[in-house]
C-alpha positions, 0 to 999 in steps of 0.5 A: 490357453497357454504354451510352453515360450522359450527366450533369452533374460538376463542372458540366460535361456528360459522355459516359461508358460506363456498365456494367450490373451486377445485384445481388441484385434490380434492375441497376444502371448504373455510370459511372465519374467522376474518382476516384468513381462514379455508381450508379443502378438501370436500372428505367426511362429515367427518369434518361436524362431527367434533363436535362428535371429542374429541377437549379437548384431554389429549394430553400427549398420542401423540407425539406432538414434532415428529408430528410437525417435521414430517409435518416441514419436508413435508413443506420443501419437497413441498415448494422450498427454492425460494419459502419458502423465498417469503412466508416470506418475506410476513410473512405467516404461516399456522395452521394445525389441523388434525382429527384423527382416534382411530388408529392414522390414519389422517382422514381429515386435516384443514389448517388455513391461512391469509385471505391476503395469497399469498399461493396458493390452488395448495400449500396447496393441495399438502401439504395435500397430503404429510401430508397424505403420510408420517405423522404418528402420534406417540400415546404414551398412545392409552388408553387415547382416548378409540377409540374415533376419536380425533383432534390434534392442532398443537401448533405453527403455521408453519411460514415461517419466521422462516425455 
């Protein structure tokens, strides 16, 4: 089964296919951009609402480095060392965008990853778990976002390579 996603790359606005594809617990949408993916669960229409989303935050309310180094340390919890070695050596990363509710809750998470990818759906599901568990997003400044959902774009890829 697919649908037709629309989202932003590049800063520019695309009309993709998106195939429906089930992992161990959850389906997953994945849209193929340029040489990557954009992968993200189908657990609701949330994220077909992105374009409602705040993408152009002052993100000096957030905690961006605390954010970062809680979902770096989800990774090093689902990936084992073995494993975490094979994905560098193939020099993956993967992008992550969380949607985000006025209270800090994570609402949906996107991943983006190399369109050649060794990582699995398995692995990529059970990160969104973790993340979902035990990332709270630290909002410094709650005024600046008004109760307005908002995104947050981690800044730096999670490589591999560099753990």
């Amino acid at each position: 089964m697919s649908l037709i996603c629309y989202g932003v790359a590049n800063g520019q606005l695309f009309k993709k296919e998106e195939s429906l594809v089930n992992a161990k617990k959850n389906t997953y949408g994945i849209v193929t951009i340029n040489e990557g993916a954009i992968i993200r669960p189908k657990t609701s229409d949330f994220i077909e609402k992105k374009l409602s989303y705040n993408s152009d935050l002052d993100m000096s309310g957030i905690d961006i480095r605390q954010t970062s180094k809680q979902i770096f340390a989800q990774v090093l919890k689902v990936f084992s060392e073995e494993r975490r070695q094979r994905l560098a050596i193939k020099n993956e990363s993967i992008g992550v965008m969380l949607y985000m509710l006025p209270s800090g809750k994570i609402k949906e998470i996107e991943f983006y990853v190399a369109k050649n990818r060794t990582l699995t759906l398995s692995e990529i599901e059970d990160l969104d778990e973790a993340i979902r568990k035990n990332v709270v997003v630290p909002i410094t400044k709650p005024e600046l976002y008004r109760g307005i959902p908002f995104i947050v774009f981690l800044p730096q890829p999670i490589r591999f390579s560099k753990m």
